[in-house]
ZAGUVO-87735 format. One record per residue (C-alpha): y, x, z. Coordinates in steps of 0.001 Angstrom, whole numbers, plus 524288, in hexadecimal, padded with zeros to 5 digits. Each point is the difference from the previous one (the first is absolute). Layout:
N
YXZ/...
! end
This chain:
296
D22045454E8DE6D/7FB3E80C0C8075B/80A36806B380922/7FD9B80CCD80659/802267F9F080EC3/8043280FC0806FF/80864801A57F320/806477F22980267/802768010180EFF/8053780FA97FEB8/809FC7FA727F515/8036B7F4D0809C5/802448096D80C36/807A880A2A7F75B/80AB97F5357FAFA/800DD7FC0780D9D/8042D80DFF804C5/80724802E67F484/8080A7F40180086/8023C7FF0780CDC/80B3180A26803D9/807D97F8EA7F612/7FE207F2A0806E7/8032A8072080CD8/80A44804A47FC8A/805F07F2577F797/7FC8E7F95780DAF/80827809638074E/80B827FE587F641/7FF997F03C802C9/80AEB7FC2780975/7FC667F92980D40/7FF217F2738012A/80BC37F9D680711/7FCB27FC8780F62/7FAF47F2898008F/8054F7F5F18090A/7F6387FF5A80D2C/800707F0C17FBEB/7FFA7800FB7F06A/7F363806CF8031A/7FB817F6AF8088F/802757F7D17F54E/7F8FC806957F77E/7F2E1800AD80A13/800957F109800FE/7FD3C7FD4D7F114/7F5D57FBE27F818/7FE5A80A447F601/7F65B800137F5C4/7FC338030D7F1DA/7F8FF7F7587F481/7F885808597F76C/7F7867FECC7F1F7/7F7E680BA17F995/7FAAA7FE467F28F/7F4CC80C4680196/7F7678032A7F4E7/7F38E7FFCC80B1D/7FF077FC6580CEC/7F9C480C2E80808/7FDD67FE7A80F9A/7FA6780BCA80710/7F82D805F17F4B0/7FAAE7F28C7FBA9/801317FBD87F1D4/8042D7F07C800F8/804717FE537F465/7FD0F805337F140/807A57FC047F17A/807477F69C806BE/80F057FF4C805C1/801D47FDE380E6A/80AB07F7E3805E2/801848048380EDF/80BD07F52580689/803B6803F580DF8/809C37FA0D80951/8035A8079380D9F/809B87FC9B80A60/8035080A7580B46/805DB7FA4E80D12/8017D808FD80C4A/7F72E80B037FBC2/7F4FA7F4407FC9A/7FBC87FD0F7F0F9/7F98A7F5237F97A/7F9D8801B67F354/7FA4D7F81C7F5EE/7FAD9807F67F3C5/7F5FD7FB457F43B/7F9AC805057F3E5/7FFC77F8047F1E2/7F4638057C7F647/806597FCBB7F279/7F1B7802C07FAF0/7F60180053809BC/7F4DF80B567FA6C/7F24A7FACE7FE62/7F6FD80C147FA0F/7F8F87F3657F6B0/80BC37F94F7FE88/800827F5878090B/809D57F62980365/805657FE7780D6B/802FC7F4B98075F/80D81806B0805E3/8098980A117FC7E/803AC7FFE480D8C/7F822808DD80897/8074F805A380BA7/807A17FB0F80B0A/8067F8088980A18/805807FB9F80D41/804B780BD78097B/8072A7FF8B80BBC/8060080CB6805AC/80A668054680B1C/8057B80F5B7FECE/809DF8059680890/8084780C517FDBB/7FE9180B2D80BE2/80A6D80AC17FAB7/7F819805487F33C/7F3A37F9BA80460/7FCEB7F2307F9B1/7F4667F8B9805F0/7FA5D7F3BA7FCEF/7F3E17F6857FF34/7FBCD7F2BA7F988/7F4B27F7257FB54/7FD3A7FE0E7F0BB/7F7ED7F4CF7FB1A/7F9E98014C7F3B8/7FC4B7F29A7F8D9/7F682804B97F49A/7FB197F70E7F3F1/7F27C7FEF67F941/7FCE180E707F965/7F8277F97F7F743/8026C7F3627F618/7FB997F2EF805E7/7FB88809AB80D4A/803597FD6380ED7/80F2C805088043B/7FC4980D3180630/800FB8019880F48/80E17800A7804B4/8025B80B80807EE/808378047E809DE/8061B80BB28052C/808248057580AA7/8084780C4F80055/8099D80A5B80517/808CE8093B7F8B6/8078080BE780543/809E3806287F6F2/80B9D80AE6800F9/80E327FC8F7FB14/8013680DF47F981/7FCC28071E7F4C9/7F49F7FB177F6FE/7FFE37F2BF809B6/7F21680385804CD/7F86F7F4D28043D/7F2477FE4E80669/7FB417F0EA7FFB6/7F17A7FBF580470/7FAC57F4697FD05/7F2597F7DA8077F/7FB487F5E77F8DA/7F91D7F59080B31/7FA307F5957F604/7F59F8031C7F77C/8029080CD97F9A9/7FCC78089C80CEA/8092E80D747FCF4/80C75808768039A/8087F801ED7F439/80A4880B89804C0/80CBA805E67F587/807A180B0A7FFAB/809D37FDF87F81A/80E02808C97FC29/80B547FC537F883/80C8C803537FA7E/80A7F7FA5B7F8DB/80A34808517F7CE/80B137FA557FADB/80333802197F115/80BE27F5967FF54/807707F805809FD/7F7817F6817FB67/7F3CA804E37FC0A/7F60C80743807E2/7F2A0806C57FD10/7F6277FE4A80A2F/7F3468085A80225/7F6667FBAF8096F/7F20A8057A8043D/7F61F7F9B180839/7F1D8802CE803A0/7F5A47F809806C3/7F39F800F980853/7F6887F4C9800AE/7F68E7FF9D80CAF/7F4C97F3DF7FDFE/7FA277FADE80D21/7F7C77F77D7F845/7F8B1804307F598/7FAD67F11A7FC97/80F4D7FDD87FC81/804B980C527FBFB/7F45580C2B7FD40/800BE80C7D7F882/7FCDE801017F21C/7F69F80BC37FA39/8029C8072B7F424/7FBF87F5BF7F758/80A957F606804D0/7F2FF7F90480666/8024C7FA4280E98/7F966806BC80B78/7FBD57FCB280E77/80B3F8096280661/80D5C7FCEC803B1/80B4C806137F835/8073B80A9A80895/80828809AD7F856/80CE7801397F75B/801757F44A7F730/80B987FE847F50D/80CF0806E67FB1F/80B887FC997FB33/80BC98056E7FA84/80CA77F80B7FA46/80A6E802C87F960/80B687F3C980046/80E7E7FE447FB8A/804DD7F591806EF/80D807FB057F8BC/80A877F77780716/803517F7837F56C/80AFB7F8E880ACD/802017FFFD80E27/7F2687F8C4804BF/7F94C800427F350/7F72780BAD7FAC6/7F721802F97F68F/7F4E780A46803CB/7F8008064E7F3D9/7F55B80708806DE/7F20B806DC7FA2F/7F4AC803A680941/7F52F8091B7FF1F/7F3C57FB71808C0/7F44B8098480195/7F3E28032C80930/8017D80A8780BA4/7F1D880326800BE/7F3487FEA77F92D/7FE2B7F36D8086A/80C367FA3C7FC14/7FC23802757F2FE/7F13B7F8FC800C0/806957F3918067C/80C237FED87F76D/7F6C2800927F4E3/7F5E87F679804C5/80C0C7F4F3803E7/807B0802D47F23A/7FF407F46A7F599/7FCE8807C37F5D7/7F4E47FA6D7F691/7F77680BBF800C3/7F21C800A17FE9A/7FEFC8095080B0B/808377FFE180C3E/802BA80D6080051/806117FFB87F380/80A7E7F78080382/80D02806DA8028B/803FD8049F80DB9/80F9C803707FE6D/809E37F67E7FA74/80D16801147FA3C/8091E7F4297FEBE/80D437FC4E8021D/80A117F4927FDD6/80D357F97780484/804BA7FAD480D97/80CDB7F96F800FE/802D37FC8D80C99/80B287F7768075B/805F58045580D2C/804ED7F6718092F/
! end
């Protein structure tokens, strides 16, 4: 499916300023929240919170990379929040792992996710960093479990309108690069218990190795230079539902697509699909699915 990206992104920023004076002003109409108890709220600060979480996605798409093709994904995450630090465990489940000849593999299982974090609130500013470990299965049936990576970070983000948030992201295993996202969001409400969320985010990829991570030419072919320069898009539209007080179901659809002409070569040349060239492999995804998620 071909989708005019500045007709896509101009349609996204117009509902957003559309829509928005009417949120404002529903938000302004809400009552204030009773005065909590300096205790209660010390209460509050001393629990374990967390959430257990399940999407059912149509294609599993991470930072313009095609993972997954024909085949459901099953994404299970667990996170706990304690004192500003969180602990979370996340996975992916291929239903029907894509082999271009039709091969069989060993294991639908192919991701594991481990990532430790702390944020803290200064007035509207919300800072943070963390450590992600990535433990990666074979590519390939019968082939060696790929290289587990691993990745530190920081985030900055504004409590205000459209949430913005900067996070940057150093890989220090194998796959030498700085991963940085800007990313804005906003939820509107539509129903006490319904909500429509839009949320845009845009990447830039710098490679400091180009034996782990080099630039692509025009014909999807690997180079000898590092990639430095814009890297993936994406825009998505969700309606998260409260189905009861710490239960929720979230349909959401995504639309993932190349900034640049680089972008473009690489997300080509790393898709799964069984062309005969790489360059004719697609370079912008659309997919969506179901989260339902419990809040503890």
């Amino acid at each position: 499916m071909k989708i005019n990206m500045k007709k896509t992104i101009t349609a996204f920023l117009l509902l957003l300023i559309i829509a928005l004076p009417v949120t404002i002003r529903a938000e302004e109409q809400t009552p204030a929240a009773p005065e909590q108890n300096p205790v209660e709220q010390k209460q509050e600060e001393d629990k374990v919170t967390g959430e257990v979480a399940a999407s059912v996605l149509s294609a599993y798409i991470w930072r313009g990379q095609e993972l997954s093709r024909h085949g459901v994904v099953i994404q299970p995450s667990v996170t706990a929040n304690y004192k500003g630090f969180t602990a979370n465990v996340w996975g992916n489940l291929d239903t029907k792992p894509y082999g271009a000849s039709g091969e069989k593999y060993s294991s639908n299982y192919t991701e594991t996710d481990v990532t430790l974090s702390y944020s803290r609130k200064f007035g509207i500013v919300q800072a943070g960093a963390g450590y992600i470990y990535y433990g990666l299965a074979a590519a390939t049936p019968g082939g060696a479990d790929l290289l587990d990576s691993q990745e530190i970070f920081v985030t900055l983000g504004l409590d205000t309108i459209l949430a913005p948030t900067l996070t940057v992201y150093k890989e220090i295993d194998h796959y030498r690069q700085w991963y940085a996202t800007f990313g804005v969001s906003h939820t509107f409400s539509l129903h006490e218990k319904i909500g429509l969320k839009l949320s845009a985010l845009a990447s830039y990829l710098l490679s400091t190795d180009e034996t782990t991570y080099a630039k692509y030419n025009n014909d999807s072919l690997l180079t000898t230079d590092k990639y430095n320069n814009f890297h993936d898009g994406t825009v998505t539209v969700s309606l998260p539902i409260a189905v009861y007080k710490t239960l929720s179901v979230t349909p959401t659809i995504s639309y993932v697509f190349p900034l640049c002409d680089d972008a473009r070569y690489e997300m080509r040349a790393r898709g799964l699909e069984g062309a005969a060239k790489a360059s004719d492999r697609d370079s912008s995804f659309l997919y969506g699915g179901v989260t339902l998620s419990y809040t503890f």
